[in-house]
N, C-alpha and C positions, 0 to 999 in steps of 0.2 A: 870608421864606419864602412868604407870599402877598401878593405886590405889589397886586394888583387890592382889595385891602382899606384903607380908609380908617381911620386910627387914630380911636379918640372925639378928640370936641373938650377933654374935660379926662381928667385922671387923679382918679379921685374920692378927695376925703378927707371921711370924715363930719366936720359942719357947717361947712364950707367951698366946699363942690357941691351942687346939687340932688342928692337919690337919683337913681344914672341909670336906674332899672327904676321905683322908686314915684310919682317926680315928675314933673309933667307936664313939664317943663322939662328932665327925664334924658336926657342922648346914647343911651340903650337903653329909653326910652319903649316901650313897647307894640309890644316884639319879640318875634318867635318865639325859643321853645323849641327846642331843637334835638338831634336823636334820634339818637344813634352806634353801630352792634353794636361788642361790646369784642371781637370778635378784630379790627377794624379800626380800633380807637380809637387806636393810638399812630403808624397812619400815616394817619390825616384832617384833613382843614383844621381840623375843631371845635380838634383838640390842636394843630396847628401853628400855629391865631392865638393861642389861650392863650402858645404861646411865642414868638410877635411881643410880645403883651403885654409878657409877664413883662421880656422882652430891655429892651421900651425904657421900662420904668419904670409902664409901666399894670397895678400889682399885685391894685386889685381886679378890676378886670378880665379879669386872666390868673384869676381866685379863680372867676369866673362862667362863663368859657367852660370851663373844667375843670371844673367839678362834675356838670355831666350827664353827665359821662361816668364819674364817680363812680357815680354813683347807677344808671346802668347795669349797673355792675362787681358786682351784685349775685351774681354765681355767681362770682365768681375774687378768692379772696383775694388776690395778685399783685399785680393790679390797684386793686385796692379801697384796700391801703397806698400805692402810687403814686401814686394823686392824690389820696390825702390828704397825704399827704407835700408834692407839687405845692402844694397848696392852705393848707398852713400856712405857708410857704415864701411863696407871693403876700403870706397874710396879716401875716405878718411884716415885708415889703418895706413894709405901707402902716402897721403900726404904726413901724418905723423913721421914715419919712415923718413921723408925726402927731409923733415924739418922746417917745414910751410906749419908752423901752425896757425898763422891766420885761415888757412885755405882750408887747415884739417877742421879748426872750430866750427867754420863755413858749415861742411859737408856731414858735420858732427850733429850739427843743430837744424840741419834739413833732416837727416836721419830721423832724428827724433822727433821732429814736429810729424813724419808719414807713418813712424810705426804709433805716437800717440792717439791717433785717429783712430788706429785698429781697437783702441776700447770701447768709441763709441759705437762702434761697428758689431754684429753678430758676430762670434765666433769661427773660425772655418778652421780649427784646427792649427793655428797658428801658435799658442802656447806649446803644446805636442810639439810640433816642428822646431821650436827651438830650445826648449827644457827651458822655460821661463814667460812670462808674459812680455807679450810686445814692450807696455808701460816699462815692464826694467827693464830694458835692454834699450829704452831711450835714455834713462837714466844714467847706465853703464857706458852708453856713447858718448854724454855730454862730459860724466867725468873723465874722460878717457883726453883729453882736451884741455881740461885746468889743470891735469898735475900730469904731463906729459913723462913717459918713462926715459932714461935715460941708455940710452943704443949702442951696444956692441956691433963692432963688424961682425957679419956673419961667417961663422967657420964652416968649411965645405959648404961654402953655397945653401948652409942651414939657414931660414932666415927666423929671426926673434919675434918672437909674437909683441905687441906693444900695446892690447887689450890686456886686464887682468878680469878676463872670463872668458866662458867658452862656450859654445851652442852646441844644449846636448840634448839632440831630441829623443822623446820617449818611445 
């Protein structure tokens, strides 16, 4: 989605990576912040590297470029369950990763109870934004959880996706 972007050099797993925000050592070391208005957050880079992220396995990652835009989403409820949804959804992908799957189930099955909300919810363009409706991508979260994949080391710091889908918005 945006080619001119350079992936981090790792996909972080706590104690296994430097922090990449706290540590001097972090691939996001003493970066800018970064400010989105939510009527234009589901079509800005901010939300479309989160979902380079998420695509190719860099969950917290995709967890950090999506929260400002959370934390934006203060006036629209809509919004506000959509990327927390998003953002349990990453976090889940990186407790799959660690082999918590107690904790990934956890954060698997909040995912899905805030994006299933978005059905009863108006629309805001949030099928668009992820090439599917919320409702399956709660579904795609939960099974992501009962038949967990099984994990290669990552080669060059490549890390393995451990969804089998991908968020492709329209």
């Amino acid at each position: 989605m945006l080619p001119e972007q350079n992936f981090p050099s790792y996909a972080y797993l706590p104690g296994k990576h430097p922090h990449p925000v706290r540590h001097p050592l972090g691939h996001s070391y003493q970066s800018d912040p970064v400010a989105v208005a939510v009527a234009e957050a589901l079509s800005s880079n901010v939300f479309r590297w989160g979902i380079d992220l998420f695509n190719h396995g860099y969950y917290w990652e995709a967890h950090e470029a999506w929260e400002p835009l959370w934390h934006a989403a203060k006036q629209s409820t809509q919004h506000r369950l959509f990327f927390k949804g998003l953002i349990l959804l990453a976090a889940a992908g990186v407790k799959i990763r660690e082999g918590k799957r107690v904790a990934a189930a956890r954060h698997a099955a909040r995912a899905a109870a805030l994006l299933r909300q978005l059905g009863n919810l108006p629309s805001r363009g949030f099928e668009a934004a992820l090439g599917m409706t919320p409702a399956a991508l709660a579904v795609y979260a939960e099974a992501a959880t009962t038949s967990p994949p099984v994990l290669r080391e990552p080669t060059l710091n490549q890390p393995e996706p451990v969804f089998d889908f991908i968020l492709a918005p329209k």
